[in-house]
VEXDREN-2710 file (C-alpha; in Angstrom, 1 decimal):
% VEXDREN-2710
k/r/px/py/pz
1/UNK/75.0/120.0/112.9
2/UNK/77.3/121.1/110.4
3/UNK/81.1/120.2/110.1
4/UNK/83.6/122.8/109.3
5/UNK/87.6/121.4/108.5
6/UNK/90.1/123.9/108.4
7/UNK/93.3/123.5/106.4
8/UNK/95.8/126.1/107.9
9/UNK/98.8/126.3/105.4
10/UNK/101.9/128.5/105.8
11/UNK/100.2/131.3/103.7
12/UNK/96.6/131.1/104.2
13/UNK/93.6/129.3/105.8
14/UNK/91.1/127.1/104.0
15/UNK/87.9/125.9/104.6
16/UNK/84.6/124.5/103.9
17/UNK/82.0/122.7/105.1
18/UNK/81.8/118.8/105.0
19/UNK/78.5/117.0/104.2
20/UNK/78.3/112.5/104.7
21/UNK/77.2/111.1/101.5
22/UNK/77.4/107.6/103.0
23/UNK/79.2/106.2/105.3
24/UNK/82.4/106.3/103.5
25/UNK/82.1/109.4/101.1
26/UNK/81.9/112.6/102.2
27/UNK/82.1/115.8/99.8
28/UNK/82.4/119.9/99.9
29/UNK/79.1/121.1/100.5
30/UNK/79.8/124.9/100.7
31/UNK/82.6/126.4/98.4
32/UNK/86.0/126.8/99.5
33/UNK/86.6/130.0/101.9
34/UNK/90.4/131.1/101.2
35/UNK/91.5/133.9/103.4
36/UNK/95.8/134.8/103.4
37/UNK/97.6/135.6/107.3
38/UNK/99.4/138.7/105.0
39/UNK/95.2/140.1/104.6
40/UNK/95.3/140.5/108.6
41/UNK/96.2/144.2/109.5
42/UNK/98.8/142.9/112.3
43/UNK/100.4/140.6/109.8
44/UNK/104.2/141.1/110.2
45/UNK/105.5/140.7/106.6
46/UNK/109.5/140.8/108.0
47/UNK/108.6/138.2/110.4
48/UNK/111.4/135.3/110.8
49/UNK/110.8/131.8/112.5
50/UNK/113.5/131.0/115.6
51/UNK/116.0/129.0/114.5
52/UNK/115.2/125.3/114.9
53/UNK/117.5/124.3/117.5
54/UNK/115.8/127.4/119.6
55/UNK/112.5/126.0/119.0
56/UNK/114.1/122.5/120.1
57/UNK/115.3/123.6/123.3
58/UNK/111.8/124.8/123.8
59/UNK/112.9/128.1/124.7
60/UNK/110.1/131.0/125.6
61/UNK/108.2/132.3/122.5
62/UNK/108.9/135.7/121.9
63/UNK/106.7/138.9/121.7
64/UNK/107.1/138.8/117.9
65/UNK/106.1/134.7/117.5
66/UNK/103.2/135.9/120.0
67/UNK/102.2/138.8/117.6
68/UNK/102.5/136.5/114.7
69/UNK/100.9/133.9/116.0
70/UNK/97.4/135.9/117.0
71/UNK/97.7/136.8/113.3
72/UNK/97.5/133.2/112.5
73/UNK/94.4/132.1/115.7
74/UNK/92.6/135.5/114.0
75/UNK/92.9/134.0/110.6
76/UNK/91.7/130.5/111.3
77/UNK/88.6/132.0/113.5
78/UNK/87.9/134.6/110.8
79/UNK/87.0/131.5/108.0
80/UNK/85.3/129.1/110.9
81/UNK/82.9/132.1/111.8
82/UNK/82.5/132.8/107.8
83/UNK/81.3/129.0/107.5
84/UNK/79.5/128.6/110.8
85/UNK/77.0/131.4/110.2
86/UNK/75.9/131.2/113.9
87/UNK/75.2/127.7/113.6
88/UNK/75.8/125.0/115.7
89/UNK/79.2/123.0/114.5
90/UNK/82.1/120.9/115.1
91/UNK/85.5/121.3/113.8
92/UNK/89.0/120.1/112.8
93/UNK/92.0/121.9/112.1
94/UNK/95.2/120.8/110.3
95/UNK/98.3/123.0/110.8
96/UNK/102.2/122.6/109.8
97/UNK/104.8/122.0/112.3
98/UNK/105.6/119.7/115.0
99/UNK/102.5/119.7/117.8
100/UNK/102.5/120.0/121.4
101/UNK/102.4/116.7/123.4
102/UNK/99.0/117.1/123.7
103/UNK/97.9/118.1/120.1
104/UNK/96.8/120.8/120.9
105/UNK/99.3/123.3/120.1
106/UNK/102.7/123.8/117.5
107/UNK/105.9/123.7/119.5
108/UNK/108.1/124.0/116.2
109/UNK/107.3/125.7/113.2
110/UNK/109.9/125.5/110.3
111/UNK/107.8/128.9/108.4
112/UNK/106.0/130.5/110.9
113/UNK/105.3/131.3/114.7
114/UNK/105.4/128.5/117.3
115/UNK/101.8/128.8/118.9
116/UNK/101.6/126.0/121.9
117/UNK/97.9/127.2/122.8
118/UNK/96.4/127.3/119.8
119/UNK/93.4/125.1/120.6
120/UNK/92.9/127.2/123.7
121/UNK/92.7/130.0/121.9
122/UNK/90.7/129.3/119.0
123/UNK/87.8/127.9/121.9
124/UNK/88.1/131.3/124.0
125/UNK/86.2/132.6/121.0
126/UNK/83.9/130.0/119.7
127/UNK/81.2/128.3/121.5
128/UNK/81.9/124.9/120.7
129/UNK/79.4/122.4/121.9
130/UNK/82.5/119.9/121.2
131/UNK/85.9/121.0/122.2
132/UNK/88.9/120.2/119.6
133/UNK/90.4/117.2/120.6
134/UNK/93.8/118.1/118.5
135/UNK/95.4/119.7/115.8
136/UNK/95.6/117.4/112.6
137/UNK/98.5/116.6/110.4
138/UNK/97.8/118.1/107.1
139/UNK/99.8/115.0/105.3
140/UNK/97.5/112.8/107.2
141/UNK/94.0/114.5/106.3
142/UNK/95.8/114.9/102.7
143/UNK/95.5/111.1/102.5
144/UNK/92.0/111.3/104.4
145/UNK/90.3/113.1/101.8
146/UNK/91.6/110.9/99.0
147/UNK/90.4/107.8/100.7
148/UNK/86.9/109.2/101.2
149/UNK/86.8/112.0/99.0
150/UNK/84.0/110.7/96.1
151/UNK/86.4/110.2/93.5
152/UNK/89.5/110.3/95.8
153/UNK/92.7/108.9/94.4
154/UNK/93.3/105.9/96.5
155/UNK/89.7/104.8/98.1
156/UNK/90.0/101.7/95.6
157/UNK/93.7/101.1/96.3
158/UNK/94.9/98.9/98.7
159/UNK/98.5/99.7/98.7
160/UNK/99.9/103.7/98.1
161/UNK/102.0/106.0/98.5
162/UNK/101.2/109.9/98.5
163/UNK/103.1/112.5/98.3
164/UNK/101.7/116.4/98.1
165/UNK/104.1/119.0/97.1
166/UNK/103.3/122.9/98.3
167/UNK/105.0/125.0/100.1
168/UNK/106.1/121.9/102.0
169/UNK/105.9/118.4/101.4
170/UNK/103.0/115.8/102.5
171/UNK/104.0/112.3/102.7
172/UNK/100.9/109.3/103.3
173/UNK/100.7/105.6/102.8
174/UNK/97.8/103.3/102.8
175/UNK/99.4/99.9/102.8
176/UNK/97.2/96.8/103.4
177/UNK/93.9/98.4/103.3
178/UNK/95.1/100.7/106.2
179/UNK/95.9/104.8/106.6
180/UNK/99.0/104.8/108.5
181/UNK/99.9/108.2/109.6
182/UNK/103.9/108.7/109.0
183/UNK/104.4/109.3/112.3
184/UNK/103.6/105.6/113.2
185/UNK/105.7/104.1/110.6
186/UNK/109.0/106.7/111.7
187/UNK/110.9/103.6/113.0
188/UNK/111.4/101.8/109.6
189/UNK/110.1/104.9/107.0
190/UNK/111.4/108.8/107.0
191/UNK/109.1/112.0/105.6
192/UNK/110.5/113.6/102.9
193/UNK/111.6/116.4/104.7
194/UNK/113.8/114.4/106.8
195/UNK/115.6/112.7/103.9
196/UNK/119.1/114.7/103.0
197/UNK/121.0/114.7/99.7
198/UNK/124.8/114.4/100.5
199/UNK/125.8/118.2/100.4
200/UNK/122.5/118.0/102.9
201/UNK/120.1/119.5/101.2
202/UNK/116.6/118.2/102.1
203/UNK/114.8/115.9/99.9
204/UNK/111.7/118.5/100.3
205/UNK/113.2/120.7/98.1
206/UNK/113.1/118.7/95.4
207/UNK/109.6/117.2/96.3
208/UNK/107.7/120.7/97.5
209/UNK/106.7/123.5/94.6
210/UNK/108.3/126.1/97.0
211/UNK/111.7/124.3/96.4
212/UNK/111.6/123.6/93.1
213/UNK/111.2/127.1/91.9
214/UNK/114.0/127.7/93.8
215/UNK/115.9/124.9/92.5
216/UNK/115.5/125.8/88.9
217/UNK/117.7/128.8/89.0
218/UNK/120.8/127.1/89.8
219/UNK/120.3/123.5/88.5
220/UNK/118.4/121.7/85.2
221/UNK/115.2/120.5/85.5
222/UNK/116.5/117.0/84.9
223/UNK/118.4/117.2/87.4
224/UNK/115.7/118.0/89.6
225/UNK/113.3/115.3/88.2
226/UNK/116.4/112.0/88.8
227/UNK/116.4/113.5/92.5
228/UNK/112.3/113.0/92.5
229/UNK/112.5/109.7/90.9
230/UNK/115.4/108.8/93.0
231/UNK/112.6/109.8/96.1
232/UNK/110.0/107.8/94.8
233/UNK/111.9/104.5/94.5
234/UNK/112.9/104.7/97.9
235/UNK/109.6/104.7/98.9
236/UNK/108.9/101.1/96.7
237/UNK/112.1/99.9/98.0
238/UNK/111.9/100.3/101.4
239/UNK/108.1/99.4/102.3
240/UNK/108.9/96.1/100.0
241/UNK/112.4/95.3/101.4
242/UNK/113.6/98.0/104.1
243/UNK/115.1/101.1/104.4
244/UNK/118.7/101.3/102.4
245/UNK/120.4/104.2/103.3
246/UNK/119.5/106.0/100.0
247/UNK/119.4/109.5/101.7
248/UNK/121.3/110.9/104.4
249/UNK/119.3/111.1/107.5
250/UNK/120.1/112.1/111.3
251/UNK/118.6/109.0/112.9
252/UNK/118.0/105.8/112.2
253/UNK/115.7/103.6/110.7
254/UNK/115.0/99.3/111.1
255/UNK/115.6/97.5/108.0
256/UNK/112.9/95.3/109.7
257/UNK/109.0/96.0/109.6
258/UNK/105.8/94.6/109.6
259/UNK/104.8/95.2/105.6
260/UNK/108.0/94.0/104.0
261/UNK/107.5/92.0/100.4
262/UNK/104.4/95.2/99.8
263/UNK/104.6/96.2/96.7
264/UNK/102.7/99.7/96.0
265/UNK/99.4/99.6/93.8
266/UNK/99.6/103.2/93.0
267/UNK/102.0/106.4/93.6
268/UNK/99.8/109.6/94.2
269/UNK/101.2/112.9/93.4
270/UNK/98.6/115.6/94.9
271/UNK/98.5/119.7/95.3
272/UNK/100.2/122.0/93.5
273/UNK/102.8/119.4/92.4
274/UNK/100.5/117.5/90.2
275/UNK/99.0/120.3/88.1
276/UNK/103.1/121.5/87.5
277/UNK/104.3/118.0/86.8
278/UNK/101.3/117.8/84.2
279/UNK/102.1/120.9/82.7
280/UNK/104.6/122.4/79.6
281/UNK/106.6/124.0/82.5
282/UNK/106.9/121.2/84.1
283/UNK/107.0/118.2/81.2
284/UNK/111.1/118.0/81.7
285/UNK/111.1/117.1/85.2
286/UNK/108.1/114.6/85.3
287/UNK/109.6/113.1/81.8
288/UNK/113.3/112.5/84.2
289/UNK/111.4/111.0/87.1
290/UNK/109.7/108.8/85.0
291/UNK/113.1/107.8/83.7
292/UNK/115.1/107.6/86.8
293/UNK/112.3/104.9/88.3
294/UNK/112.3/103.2/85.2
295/UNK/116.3/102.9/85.7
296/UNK/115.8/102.1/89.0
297/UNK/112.9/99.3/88.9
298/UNK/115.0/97.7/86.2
299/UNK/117.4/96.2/89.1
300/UNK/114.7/93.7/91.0
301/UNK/112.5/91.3/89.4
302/UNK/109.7/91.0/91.6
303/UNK/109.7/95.1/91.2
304/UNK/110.8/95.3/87.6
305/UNK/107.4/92.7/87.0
306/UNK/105.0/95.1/89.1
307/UNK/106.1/98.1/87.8
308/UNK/107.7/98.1/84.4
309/UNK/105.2/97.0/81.1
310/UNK/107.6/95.7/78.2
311/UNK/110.6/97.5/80.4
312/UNK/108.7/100.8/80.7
313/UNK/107.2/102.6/83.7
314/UNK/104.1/101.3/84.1
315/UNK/101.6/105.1/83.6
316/UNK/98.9/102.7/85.6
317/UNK/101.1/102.8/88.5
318/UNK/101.4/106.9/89.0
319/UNK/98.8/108.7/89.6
320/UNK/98.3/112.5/89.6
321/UNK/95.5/113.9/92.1
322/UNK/93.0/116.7/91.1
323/UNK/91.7/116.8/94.7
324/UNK/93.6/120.2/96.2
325/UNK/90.6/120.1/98.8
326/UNK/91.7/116.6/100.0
327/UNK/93.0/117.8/103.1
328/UNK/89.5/119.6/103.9
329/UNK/87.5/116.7/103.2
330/UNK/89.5/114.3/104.8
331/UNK/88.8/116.8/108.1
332/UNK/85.5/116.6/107.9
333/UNK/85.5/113.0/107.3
334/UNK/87.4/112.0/110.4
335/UNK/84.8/114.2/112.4
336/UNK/82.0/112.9/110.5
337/UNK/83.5/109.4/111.5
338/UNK/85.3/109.4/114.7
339/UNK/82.5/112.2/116.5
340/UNK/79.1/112.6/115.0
END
């Protein structure tokens, strides 16, 4: 049986297949198929999303959404059939955007088409043995794959934080030993995408590639690098003492919550973010976030003793991920785990 995961992101599909090392390791064990929605001959280049507040009134999708989204189903089935080779298989499937309520589908989609039957119509075309059960979070298999990804970034960790900066943002902790999936945390602990700077401007700008590059032609790159830091120390702040009203956001969170006085092991920076933040291009802004949470570690002891080594930033602490399949393994892993 093999064991396909499918990583669909806003501009292409990846995939592979899995193989189980053991019974916590799993690996690639076929090379990464890549295949872009803008290579499909019905791929609408002008194509705009519905405003949000359209897609939260869950209005009918329209024609073009319905075009788009084929585009998108057509994609997806287009690597799983590469992989499967006419073999029997199972599969998983991370997408963006917010899912139906039964998992099944996208309801809202901030860079693409709203697809509600996506599952449906991804099985009206392959014979799967075993039906998907849901579509994935891609920030939750992110943090799959470095848990049981051979030399994933967090497997020996017992407390971290991730965060994977593409075209979007990724956000995953591991806190106690545990995966907790940002969505079960949302009473005490916002995504970066949700977090607002006060002329409302959302934190994923400054956290996602996408963003950044179009940051940089109206601000510094300092500038952009306090604003990451700034992000970052939220995150120690408020899973060791509660949320603080850093950021603007348009709910609210409980100070309260059941991992208070958790202070984080290790900070994981994945995707494309890590290999810029490593680079010349982008030695300015990682050099200003490693300032600003210096700055801002300086003002607790108990944080200031965890995280700061004769006052500096303690490099031990921050970790940057070279696993850009991590949400592809971490797919195959839950099959592999929760199926086979």
């Amino acid at each position: 049986m093999k064991v396909i995961g499918i990583d669909g992101g806003a501009t292409k599909v990846s995939g592979s297949i899995i193989e189980k090392l053991d019974l916590k390791t799993y690996t690639l064990a076929h090379p990464v198929v890549e295949i872009k929605y803008s290579d499909h001959h019905n791929f609408n280049p002008e194509f705009l999303p519905q405003p949000i507040d359209v897609q939260q009134n869950n209005e009918d999708v329209t024609d073009v959404e319905k075009r788009q989204g084929t585009v998108y189903v057509e994609t997806v089935l287009k690597v799983v059939q590469l992989l499967a080779e006419n073999e029997q298989f199972q599969v998983a499937i991370a997408m963006p955007g917010l899912k139906t309520n039964d998992g099944r589908g996208i309801r809202i989609m901030a860079n693409g088409p709203r697809i509600p039957y996506f599952c449906d119509q991804i099985q009206k075309t392959l014979n799967l043995e075993h039906p998907i059960l849901r579509l994935e979070s891609d920030a939750d298999m992110c943090v799959w794959g470095e848990e049981y990804a051979e030399n994933g970034a967090i497997r020996s960790i017992k407390n971290a934080y991730y965060l994977g900066g593409g075209t979007g943002t990724a956000d995953g902790l591991k806190i106690k030993g545990n995966l907790i999936p940002f969505d079960d945390a949302s009473n005490w602990i916002a995504k970066s995408i949700e977090l607002k700077m006060s002329d409302g401007q959302s934190l994923e700008t400054y956290a996602s590639m996408s963003g950044i590059n179009t940051l940089r032609q109206s601000i510094t790159d300092s500038e952009i690098g306090i604003v990451l830091g700034n992000l970052l120390f939220e995150r120690i702040s408020t899973i060791y003492s509660g949320w603080k009203n850093q950021f603007n956001l348009d709910r609210k969170l409980q100070m309260d919550h059941p991992f208070r006085c958790t202070l984080l092991d290790r900070i994981v920076i994945g995707q494309r973010l890590s290999p810029f933040l490593k680079s010349d291009d982008g030695m300015a802004i990682h050099q200003a976030m490693i300032t600003e949470l210096n700055q801002q570690c300086v003002g607790d002891t108990t944080i200031s003793n965890h995280f700061l080594i004769d006052g500096k930033f303690n490099p031990e602490r921050i970790f940057m991920s070279n696993l850009r399949t991590a949400p592809i393994i971490g797919l195959g892993a839950k099959v592999w785990m929760t199926q086979c």
